[in-house]
PDB file of N, CA, C and O in Angstrom:
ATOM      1  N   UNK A   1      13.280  -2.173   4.407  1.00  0.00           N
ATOM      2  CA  UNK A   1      13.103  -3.357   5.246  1.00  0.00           C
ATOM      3  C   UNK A   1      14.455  -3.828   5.791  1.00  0.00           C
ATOM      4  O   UNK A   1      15.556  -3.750   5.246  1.00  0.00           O
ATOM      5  N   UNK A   2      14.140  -4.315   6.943  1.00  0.00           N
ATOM      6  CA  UNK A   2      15.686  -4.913   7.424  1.00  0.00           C
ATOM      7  C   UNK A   2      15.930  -6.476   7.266  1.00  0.00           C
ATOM      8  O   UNK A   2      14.995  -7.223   7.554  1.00  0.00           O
ATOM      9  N   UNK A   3      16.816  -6.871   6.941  1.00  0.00           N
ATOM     10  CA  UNK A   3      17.731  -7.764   6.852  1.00  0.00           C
ATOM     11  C   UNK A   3      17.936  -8.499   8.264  1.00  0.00           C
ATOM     12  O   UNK A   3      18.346  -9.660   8.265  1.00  0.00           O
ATOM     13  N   UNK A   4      17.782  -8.135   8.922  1.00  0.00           N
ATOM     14  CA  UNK A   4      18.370  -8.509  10.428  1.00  0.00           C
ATOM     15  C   UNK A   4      17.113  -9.160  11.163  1.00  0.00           C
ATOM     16  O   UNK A   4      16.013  -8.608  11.117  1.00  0.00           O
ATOM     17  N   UNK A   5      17.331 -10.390  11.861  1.00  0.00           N
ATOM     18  CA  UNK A   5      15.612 -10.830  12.862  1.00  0.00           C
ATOM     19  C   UNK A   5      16.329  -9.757  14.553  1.00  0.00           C
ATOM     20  O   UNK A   5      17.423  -9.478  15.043  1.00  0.00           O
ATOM     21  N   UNK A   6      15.006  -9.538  14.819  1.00  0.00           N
ATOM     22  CA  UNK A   6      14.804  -9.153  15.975  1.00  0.00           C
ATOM     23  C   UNK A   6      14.513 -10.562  16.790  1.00  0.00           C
ATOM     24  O   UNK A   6      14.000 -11.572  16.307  1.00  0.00           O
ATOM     25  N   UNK A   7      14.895 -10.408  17.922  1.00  0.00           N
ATOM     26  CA  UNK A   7      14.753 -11.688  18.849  1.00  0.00           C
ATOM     27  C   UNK A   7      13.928 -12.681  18.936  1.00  0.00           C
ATOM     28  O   UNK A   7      14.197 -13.869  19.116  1.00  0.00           O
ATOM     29  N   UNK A   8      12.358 -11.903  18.736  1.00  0.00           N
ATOM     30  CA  UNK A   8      11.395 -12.985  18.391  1.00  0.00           C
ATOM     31  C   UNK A   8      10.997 -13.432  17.385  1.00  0.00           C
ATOM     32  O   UNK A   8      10.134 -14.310  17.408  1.00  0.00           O
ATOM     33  N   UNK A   9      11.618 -12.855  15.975  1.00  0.00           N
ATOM     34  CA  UNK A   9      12.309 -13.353  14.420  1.00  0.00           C
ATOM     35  C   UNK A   9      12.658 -14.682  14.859  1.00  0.00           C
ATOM     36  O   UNK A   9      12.174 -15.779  15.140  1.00  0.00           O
ATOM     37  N   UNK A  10      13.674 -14.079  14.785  1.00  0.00           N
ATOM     38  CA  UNK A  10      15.013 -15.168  15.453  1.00  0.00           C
ATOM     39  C   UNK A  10      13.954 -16.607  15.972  1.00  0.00           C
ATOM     40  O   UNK A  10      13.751 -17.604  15.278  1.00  0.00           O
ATOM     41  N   UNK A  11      13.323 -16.316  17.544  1.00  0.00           N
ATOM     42  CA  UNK A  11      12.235 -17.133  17.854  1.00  0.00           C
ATOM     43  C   UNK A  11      11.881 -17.884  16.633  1.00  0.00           C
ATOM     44  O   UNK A  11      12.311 -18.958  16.214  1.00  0.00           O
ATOM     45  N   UNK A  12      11.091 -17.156  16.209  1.00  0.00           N
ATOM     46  CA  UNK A  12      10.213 -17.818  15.152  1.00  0.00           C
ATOM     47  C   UNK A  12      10.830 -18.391  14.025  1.00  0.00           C
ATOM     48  O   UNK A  12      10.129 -19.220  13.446  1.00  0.00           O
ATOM     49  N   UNK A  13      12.224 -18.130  13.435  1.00  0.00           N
ATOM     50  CA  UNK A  13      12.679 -18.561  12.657  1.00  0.00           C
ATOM     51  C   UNK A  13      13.079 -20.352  12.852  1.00  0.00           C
ATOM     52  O   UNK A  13      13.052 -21.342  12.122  1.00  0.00           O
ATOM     53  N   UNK A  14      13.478 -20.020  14.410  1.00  0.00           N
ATOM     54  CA  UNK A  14      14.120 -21.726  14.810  1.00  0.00           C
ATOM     55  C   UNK A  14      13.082 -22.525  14.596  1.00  0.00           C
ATOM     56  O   UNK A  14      13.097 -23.701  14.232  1.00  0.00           O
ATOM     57  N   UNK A  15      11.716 -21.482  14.962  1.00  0.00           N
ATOM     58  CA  UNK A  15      10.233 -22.518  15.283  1.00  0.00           C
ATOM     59  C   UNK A  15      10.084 -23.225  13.771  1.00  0.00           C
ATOM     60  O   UNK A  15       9.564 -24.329  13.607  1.00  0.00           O
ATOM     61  N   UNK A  16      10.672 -22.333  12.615  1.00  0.00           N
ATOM     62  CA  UNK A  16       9.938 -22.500  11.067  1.00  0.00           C
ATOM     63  C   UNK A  16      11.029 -24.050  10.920  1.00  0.00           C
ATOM     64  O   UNK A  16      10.607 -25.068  10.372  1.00  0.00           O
ATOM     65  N   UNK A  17      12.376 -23.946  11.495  1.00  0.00           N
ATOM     66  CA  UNK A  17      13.200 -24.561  10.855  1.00  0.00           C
ATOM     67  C   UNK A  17      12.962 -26.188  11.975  1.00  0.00           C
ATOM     68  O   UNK A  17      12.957 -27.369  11.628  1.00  0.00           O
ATOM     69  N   UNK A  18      12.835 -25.721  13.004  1.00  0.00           N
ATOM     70  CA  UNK A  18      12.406 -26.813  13.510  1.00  0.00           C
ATOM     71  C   UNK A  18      11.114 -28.048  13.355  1.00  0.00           C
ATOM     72  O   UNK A  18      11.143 -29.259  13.575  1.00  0.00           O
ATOM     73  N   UNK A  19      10.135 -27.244  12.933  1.00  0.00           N
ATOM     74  CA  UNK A  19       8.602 -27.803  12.751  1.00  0.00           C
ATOM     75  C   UNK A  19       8.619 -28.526  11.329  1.00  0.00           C
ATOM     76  O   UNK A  19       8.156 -29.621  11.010  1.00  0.00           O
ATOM     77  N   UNK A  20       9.206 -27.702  10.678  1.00  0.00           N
ATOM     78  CA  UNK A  20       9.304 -28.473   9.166  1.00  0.00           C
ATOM     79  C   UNK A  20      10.600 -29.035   8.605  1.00  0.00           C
ATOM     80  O   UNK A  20      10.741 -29.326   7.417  1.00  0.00           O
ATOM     81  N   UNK A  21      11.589 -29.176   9.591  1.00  0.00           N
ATOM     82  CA  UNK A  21      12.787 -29.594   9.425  1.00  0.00           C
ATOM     83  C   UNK A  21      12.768 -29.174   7.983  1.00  0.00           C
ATOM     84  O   UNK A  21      12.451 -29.807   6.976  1.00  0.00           O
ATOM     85  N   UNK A  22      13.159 -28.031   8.135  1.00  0.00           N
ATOM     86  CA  UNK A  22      14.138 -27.334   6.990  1.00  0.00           C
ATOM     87  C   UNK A  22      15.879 -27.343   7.529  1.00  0.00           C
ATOM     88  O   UNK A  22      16.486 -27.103   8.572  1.00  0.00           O
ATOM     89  N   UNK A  23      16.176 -27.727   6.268  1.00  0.00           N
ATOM     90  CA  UNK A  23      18.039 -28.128   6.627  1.00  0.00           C
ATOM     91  C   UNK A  23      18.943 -26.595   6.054  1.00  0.00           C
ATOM     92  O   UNK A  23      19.456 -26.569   4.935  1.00  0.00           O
ATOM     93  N   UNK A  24      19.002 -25.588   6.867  1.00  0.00           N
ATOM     94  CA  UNK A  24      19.118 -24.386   6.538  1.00  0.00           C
ATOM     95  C   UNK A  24      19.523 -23.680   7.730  1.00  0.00           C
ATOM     96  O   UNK A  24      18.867 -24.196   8.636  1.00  0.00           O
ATOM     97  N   UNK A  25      20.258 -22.773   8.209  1.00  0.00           N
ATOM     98  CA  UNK A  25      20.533 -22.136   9.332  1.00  0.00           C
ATOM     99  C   UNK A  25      19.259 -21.247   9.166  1.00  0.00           C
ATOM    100  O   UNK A  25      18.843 -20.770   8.111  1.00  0.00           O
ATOM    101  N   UNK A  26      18.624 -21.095  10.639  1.00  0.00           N
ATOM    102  CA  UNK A  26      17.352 -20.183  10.748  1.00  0.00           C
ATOM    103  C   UNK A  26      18.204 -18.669  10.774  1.00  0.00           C
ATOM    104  O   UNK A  26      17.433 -17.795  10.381  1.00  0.00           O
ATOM    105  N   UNK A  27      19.192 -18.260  11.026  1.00  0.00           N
ATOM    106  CA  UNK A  27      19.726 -16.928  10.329  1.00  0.00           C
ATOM    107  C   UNK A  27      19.564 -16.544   9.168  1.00  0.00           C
ATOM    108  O   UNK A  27      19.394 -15.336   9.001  1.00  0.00           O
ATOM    109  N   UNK A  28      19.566 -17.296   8.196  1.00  0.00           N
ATOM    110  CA  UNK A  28      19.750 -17.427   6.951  1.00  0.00           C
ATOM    111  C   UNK A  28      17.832 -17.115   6.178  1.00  0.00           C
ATOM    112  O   UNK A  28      17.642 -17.012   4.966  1.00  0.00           O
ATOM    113  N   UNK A  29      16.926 -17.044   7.019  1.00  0.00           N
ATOM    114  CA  UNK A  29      15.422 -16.542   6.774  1.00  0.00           C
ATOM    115  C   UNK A  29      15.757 -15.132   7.595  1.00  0.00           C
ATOM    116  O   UNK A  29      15.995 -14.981   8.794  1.00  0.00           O
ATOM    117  N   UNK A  30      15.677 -13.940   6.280  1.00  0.00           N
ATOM    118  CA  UNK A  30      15.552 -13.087   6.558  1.00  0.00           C
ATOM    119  C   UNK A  30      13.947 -12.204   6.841  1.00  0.00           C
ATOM    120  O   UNK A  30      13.023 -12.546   6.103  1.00  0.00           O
ATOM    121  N   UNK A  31      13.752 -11.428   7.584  1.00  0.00           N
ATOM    122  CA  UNK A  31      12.369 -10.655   7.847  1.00  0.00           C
ATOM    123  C   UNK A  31      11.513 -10.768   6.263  1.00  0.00           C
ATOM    124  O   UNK A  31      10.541 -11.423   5.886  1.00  0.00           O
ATOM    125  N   UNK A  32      12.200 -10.020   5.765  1.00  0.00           N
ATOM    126  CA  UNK A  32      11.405  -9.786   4.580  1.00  0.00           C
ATOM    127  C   UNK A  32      10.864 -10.851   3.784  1.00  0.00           C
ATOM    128  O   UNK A  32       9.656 -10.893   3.554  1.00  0.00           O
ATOM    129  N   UNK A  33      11.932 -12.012   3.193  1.00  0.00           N
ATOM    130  CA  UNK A  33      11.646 -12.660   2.557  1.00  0.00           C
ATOM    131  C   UNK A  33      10.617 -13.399   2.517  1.00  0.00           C
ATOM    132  O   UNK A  33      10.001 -13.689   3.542  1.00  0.00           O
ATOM    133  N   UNK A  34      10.228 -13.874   1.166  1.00  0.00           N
ATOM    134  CA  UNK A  34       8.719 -14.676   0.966  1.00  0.00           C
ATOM    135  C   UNK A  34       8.651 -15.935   2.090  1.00  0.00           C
ATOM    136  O   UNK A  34       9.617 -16.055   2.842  1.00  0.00           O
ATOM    137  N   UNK A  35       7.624 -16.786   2.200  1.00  0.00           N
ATOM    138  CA  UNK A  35       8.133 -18.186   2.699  1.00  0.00           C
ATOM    139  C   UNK A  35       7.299 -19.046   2.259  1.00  0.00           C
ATOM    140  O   UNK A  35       7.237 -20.152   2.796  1.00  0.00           O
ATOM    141  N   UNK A  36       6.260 -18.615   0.888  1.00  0.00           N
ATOM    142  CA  UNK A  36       5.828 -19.621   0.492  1.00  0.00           C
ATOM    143  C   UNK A  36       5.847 -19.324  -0.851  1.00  0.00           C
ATOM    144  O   UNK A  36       6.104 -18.186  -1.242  1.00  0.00           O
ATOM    145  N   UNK A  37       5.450 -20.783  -2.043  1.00  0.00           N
ATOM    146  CA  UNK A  37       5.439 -20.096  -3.684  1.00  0.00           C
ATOM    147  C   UNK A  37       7.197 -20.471  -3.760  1.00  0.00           C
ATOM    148  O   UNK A  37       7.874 -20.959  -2.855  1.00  0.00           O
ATOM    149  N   UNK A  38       7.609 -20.101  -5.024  1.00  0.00           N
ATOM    150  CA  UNK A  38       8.932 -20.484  -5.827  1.00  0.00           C
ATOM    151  C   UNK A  38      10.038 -19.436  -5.100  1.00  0.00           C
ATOM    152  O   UNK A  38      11.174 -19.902  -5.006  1.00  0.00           O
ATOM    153  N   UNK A  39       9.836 -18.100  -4.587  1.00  0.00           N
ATOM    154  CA  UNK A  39      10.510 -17.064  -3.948  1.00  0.00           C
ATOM    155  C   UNK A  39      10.650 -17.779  -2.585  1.00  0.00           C
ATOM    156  O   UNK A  39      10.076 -18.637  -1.914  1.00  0.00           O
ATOM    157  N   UNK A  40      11.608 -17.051  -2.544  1.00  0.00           N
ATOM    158  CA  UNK A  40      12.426 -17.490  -0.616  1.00  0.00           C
ATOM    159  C   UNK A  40      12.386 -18.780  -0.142  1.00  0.00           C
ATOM    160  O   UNK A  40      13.375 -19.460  -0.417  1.00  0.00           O
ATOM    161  N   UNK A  41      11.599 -19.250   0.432  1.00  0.00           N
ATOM    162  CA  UNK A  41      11.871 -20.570   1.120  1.00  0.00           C
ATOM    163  C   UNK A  41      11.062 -21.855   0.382  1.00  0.00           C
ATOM    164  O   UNK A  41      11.431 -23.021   0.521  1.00  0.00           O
ATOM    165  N   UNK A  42       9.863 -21.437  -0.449  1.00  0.00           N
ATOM    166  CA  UNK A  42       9.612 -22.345  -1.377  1.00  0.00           C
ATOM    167  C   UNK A  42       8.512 -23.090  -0.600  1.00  0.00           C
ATOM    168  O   UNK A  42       8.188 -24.198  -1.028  1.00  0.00           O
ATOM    169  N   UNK A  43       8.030 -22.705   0.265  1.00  0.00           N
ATOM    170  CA  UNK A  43       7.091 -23.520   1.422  1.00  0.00           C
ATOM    171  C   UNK A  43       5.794 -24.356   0.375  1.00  0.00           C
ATOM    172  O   UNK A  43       6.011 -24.403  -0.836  1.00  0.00           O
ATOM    173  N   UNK A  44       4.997 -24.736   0.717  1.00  0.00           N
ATOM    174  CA  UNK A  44       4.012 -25.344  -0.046  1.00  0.00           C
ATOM    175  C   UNK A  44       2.920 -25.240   1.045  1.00  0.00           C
ATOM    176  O   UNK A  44       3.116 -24.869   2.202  1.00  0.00           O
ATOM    177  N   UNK A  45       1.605 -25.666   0.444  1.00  0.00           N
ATOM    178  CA  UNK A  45       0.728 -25.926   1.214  1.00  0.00           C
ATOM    179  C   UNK A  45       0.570 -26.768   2.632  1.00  0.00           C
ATOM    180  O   UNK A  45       0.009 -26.492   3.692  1.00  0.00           O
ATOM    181  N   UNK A  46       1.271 -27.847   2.202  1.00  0.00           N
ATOM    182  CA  UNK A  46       1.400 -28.839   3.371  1.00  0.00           C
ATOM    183  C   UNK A  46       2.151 -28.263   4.382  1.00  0.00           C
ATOM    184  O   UNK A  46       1.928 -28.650   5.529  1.00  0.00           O
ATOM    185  N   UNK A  47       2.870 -27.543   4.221  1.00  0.00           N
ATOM    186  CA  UNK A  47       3.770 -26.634   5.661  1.00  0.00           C
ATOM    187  C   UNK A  47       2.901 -26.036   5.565  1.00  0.00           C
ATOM    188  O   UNK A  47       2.026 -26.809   5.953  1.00  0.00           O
ATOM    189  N   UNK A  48       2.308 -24.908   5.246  1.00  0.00           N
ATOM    190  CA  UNK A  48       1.228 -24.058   6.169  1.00  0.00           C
ATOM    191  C   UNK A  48       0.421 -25.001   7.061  1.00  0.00           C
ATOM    192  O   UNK A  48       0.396 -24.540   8.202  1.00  0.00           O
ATOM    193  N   UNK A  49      -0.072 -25.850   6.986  1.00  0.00           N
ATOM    194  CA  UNK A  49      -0.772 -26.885   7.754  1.00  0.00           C
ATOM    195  C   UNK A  49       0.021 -27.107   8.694  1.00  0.00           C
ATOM    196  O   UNK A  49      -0.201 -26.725   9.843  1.00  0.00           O
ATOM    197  N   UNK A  50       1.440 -27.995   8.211  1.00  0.00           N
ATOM    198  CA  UNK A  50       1.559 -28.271   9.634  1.00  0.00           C
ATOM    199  C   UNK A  50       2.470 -27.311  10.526  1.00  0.00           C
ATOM    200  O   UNK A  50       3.079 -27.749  11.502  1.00  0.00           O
ATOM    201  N   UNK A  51       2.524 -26.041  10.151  1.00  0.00           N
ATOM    202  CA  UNK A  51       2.897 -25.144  10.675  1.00  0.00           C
ATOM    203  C   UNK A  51       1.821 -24.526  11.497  1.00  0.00           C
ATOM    204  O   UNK A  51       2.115 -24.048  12.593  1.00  0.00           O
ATOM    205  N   UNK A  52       0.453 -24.495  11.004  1.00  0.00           N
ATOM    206  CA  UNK A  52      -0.324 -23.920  11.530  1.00  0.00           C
ATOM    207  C   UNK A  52      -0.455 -24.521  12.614  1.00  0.00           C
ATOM    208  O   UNK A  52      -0.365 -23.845  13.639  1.00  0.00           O
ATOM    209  N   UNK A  53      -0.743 -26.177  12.734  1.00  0.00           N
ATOM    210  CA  UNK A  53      -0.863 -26.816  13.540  1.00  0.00           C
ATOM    211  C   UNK A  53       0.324 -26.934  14.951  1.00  0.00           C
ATOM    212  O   UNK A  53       0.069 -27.232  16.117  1.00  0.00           O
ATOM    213  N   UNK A  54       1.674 -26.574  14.315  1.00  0.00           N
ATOM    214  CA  UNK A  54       2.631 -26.271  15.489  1.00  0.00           C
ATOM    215  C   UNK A  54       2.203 -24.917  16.151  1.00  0.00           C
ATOM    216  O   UNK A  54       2.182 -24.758  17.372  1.00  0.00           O
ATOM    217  N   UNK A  55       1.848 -23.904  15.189  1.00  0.00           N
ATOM    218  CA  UNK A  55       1.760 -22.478  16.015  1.00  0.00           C
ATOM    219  C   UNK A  55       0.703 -22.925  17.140  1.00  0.00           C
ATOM    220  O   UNK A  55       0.985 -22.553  18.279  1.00  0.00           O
ATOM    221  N   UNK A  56      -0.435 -23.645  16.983  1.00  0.00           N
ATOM    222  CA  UNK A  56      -1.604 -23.546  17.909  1.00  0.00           C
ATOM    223  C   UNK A  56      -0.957 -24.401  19.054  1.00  0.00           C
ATOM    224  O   UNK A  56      -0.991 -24.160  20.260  1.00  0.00           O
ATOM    225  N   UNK A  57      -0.259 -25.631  18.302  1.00  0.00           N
ATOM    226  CA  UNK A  57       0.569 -26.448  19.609  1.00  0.00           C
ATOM    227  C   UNK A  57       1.485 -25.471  20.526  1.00  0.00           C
ATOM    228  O   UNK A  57       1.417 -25.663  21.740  1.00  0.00           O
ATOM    229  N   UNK A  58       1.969 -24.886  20.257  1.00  0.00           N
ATOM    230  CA  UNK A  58       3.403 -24.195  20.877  1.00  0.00           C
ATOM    231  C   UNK A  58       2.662 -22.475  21.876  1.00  0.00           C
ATOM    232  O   UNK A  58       2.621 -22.070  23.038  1.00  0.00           O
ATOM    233  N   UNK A  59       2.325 -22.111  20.836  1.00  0.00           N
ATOM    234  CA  UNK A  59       1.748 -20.718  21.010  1.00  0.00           C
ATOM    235  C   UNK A  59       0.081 -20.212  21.231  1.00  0.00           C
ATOM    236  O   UNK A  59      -0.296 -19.046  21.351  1.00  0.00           O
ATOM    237  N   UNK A  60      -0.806 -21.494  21.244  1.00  0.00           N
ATOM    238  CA  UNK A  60      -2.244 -21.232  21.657  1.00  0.00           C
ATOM    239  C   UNK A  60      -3.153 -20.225  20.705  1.00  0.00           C
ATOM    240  O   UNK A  60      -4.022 -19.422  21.045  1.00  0.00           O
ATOM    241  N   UNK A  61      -2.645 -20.553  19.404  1.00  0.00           N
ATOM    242  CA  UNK A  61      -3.303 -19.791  18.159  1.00  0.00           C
ATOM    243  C   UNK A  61      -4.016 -20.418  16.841  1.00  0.00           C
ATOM    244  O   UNK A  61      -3.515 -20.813  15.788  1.00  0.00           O
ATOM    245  N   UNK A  62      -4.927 -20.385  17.135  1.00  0.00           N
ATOM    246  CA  UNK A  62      -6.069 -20.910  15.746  1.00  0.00           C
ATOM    247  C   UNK A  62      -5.689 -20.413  14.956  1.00  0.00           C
ATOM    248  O   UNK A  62      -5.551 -19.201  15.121  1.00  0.00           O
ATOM    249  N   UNK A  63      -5.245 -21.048  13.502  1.00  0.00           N
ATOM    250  CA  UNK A  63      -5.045 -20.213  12.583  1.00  0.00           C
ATOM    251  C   UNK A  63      -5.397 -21.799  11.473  1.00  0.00           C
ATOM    252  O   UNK A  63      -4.758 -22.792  11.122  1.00  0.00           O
ATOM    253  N   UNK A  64      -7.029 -21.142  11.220  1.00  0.00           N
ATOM    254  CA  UNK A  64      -8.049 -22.027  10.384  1.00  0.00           C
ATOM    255  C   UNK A  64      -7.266 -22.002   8.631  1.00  0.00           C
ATOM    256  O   UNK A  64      -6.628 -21.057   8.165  1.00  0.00           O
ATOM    257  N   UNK A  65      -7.498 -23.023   8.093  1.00  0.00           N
ATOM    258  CA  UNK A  65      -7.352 -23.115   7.009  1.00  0.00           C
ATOM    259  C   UNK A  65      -8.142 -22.578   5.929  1.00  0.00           C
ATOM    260  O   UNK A  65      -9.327 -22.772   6.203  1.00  0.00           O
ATOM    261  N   UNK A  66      -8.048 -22.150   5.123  1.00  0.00           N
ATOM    262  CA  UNK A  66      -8.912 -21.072   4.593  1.00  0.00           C
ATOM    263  C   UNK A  66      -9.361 -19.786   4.509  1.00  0.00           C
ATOM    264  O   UNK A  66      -9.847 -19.104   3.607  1.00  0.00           O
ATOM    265  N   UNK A  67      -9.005 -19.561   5.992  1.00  0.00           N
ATOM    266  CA  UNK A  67      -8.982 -18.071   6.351  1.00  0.00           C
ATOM    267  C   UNK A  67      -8.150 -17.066   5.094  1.00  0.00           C
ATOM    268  O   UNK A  67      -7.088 -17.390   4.563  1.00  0.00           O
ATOM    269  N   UNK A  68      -8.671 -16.221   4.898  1.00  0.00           N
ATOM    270  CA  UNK A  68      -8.541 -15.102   3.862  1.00  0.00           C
ATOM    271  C   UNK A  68      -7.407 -14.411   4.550  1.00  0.00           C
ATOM    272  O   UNK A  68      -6.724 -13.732   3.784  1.00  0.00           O
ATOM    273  N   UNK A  69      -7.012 -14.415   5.882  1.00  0.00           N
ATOM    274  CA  UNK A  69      -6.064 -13.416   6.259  1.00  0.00           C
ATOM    275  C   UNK A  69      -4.395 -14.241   6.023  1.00  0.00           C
ATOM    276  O   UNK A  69      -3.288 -13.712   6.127  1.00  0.00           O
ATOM    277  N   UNK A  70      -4.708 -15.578   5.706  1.00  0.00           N
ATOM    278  CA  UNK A  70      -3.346 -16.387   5.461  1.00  0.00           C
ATOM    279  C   UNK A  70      -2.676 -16.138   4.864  1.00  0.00           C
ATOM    280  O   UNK A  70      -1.530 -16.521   5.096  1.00  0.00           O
ATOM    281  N   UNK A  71      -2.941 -15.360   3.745  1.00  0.00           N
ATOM    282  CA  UNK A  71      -1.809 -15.266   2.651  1.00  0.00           C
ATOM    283  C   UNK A  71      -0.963 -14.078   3.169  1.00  0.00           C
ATOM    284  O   UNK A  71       0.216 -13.988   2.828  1.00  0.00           O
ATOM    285  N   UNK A  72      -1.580 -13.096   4.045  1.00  0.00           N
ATOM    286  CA  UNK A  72      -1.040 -12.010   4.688  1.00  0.00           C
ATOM    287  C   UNK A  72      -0.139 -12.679   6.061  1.00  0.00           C
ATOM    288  O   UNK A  72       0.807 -11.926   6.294  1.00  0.00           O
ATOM    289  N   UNK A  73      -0.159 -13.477   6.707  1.00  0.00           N
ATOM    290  CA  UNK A  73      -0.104 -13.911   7.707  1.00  0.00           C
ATOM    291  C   UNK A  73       0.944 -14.654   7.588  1.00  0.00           C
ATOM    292  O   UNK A  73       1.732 -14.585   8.531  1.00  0.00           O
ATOM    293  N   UNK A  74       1.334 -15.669   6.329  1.00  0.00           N
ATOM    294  CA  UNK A  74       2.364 -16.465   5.999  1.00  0.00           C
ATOM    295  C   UNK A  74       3.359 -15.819   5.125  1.00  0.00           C
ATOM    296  O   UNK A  74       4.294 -16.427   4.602  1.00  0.00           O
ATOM    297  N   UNK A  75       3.069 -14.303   4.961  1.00  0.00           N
ATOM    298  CA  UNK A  75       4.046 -13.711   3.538  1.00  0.00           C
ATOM    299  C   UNK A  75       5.171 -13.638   4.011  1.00  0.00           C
ATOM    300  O   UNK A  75       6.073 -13.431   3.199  1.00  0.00           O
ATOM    301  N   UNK A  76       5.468 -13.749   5.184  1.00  0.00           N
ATOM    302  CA  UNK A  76       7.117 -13.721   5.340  1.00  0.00           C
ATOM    303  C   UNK A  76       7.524 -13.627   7.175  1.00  0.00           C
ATOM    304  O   UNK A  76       6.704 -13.264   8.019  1.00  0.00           O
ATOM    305  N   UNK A  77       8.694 -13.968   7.422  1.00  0.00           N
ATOM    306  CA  UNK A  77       9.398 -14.093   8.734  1.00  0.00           C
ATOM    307  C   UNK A  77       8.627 -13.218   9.232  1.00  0.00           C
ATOM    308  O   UNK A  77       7.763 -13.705   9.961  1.00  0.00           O
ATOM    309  N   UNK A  78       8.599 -11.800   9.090  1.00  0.00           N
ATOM    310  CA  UNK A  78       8.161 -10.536   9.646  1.00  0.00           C
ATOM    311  C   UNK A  78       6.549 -10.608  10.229  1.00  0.00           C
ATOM    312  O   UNK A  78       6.030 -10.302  11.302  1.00  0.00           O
ATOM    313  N   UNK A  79       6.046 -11.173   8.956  1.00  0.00           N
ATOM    314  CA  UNK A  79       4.352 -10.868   9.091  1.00  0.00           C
ATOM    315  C   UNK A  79       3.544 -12.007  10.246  1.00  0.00           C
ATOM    316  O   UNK A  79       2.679 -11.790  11.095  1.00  0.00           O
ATOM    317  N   UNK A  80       4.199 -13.178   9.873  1.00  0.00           N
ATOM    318  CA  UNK A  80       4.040 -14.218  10.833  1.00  0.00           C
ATOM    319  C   UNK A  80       4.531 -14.038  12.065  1.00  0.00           C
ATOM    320  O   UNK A  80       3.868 -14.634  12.913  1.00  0.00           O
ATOM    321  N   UNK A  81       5.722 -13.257  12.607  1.00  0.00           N
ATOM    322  CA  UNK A  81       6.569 -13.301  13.742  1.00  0.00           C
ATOM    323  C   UNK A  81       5.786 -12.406  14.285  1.00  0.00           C
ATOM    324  O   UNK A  81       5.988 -12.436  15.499  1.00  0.00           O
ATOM    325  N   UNK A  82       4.600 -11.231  13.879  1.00  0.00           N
ATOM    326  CA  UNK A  82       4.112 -10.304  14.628  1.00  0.00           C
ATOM    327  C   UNK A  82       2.974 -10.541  14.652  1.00  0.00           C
ATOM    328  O   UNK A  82       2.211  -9.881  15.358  1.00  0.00           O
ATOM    329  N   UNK A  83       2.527 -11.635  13.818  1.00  0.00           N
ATOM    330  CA  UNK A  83       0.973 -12.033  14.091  1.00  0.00           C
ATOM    331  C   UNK A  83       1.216 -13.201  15.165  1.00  0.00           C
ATOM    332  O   UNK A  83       0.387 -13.296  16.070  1.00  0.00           O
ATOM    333  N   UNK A  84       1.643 -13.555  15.151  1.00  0.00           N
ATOM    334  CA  UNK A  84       2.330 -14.610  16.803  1.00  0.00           C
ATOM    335  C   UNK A  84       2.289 -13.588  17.647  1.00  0.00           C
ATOM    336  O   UNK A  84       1.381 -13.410  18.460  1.00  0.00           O
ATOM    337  N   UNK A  85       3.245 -12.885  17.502  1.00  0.00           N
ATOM    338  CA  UNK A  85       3.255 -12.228  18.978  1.00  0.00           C
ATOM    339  C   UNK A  85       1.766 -11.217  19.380  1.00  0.00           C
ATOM    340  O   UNK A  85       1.301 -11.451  20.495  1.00  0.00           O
ATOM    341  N   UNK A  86       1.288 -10.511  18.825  1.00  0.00           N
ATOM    342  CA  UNK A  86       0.133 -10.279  18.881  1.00  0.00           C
ATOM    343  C   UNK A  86      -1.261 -11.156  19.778  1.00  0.00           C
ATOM    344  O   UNK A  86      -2.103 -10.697  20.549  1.00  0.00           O
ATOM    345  N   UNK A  87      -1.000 -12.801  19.190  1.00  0.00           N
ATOM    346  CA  UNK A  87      -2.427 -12.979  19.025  1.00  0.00           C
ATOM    347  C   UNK A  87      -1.747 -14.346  20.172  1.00  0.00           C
ATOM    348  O   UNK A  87      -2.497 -15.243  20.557  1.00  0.00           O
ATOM    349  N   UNK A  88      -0.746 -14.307  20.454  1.00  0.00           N
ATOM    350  CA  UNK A  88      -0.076 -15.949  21.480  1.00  0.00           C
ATOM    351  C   UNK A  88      -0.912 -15.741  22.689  1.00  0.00           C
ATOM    352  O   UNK A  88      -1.694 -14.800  22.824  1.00  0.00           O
ATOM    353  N   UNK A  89      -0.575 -17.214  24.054  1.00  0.00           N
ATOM    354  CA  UNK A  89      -1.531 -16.976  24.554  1.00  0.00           C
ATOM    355  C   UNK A  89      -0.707 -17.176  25.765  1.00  0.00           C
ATOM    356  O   UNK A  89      -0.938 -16.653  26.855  1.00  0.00           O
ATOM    357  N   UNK A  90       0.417 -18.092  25.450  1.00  0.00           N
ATOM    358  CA  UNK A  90       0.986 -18.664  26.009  1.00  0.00           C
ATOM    359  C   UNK A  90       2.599 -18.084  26.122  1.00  0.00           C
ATOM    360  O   UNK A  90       3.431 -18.697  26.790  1.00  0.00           O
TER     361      UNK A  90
END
């Protein structure tokens, strides 16, 4: 795995650090790493919410609560940054 964001990483990283005002350089969220749970960024439930709720604001993407594909979807910079780009509308 790489270490390094690709541009729309990068994108998405400012989006993570901006939406949930995390006080952290968005360089500093690497691809791989976790972003929710005690590993990597430590996110909680309440940021998936209102993260979800920025992705649909910003990027034109439903992403329901409960959905079974979330835990895949939020596992890290990488998985989220390509399920955005994939599924955006805008």
């Amino acid at each position: 795995m790489s270490h390094r964001q690709t541009d729309f990483q990068q994108e998405i990283a400012n989006f993570l650090i901006e939406s949930l005002q995390l006080e952290m350089p968005a360089a500093d969220i690497t691809p791989d790493a976790t972003l929710f749970g005690s590993e990597g960024l430590g996110l909680d439930s309440i940021d998936i919410l209102e993260l979800a709720f920025a992705i649909q604001k910003r990027y034109g993407i439903t992403i329901k609560s409960g959905d079974s594909n979330n835990v895949n979807i939020f596992t890290s910079l990488s998985t989220l940054s390509d399920y955005i780009q994939q599924h955006k509308k805008v």
